[in-house]
C-alpha positions as CSV (number, residue, x, y, z in Angstrom):
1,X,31.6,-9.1,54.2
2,X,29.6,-12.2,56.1
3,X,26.6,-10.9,54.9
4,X,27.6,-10.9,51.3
5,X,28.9,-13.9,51.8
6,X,25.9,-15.8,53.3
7,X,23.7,-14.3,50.8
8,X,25.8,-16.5,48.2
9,X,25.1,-19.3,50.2
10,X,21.6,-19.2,50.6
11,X,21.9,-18.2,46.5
12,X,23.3,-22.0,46.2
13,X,26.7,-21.1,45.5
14,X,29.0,-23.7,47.9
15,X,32.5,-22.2,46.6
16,X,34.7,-19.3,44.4
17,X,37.4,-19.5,42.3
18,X,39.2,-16.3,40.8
19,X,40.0,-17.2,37.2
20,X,42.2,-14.1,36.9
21,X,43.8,-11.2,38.8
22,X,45.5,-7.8,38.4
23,X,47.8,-5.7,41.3
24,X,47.8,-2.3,40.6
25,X,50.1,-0.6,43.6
26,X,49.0,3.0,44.2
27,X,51.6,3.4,46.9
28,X,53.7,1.1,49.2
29,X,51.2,0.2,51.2
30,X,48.2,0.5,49.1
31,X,46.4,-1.5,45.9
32,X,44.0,-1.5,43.7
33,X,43.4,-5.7,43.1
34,X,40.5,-7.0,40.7
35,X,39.6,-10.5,39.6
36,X,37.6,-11.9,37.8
37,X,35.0,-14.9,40.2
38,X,34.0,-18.0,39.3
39,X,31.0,-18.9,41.4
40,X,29.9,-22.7,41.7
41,X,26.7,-24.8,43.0
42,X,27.5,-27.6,45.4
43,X,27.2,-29.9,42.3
44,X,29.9,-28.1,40.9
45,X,27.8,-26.2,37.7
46,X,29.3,-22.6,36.9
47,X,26.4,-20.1,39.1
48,X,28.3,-17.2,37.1
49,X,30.9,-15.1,37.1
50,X,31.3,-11.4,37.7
51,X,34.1,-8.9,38.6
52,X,35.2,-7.7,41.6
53,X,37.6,-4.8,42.4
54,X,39.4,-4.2,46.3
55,X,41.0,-0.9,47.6
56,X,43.1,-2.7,50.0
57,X,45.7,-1.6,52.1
58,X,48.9,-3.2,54.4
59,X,49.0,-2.6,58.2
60,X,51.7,-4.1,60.8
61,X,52.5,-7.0,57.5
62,X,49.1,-7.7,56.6
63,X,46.6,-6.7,53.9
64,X,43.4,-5.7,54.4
65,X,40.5,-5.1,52.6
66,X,38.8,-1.4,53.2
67,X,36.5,-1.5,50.6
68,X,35.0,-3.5,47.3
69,X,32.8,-3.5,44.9
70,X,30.9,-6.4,42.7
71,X,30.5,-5.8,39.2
72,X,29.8,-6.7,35.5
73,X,33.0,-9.2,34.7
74,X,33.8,-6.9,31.4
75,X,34.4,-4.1,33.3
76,X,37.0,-6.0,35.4
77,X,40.5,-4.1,35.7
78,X,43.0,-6.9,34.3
């Protein structure tokens, strides 16, 4: 994951907002989550946005992610 994410940075992207997002529980203690990311430049100019889907899952109270994927923002699971 800090690979990805200092690839961004050196990209010029400074921060992410998700613009939508979607739960799908699979069981108790696992989810499907996708969203829909905003990426910005440090001046604050749209980069672009793209989808992203986790396969996340809760251990001892706390969620974590186990695998996702970056994708085309119309394929995005909302």
């Amino acid at each position: 994951m800090q690979v990805f994410l200092t690839h961004l940075k050196e990209e010029g992207v400074s921060h992410v907002k998700w613009s939508e997002v979607s739960i799908h529980f699979l069981d108790k203690n696992i989810a499907l989550v996708s969203n829909i990311a905003e990426r910005y430049t440090q001046s604050g100019a749209l980069f672009n946005k793209v989808g992203a889907s986790y396969y996340v899952y809760l251990v001892d109270g706390e969620w974590k992610i186990s695998a996702f994927a970056v994708h085309d923002v119309k394929n995005t699971l909302l």
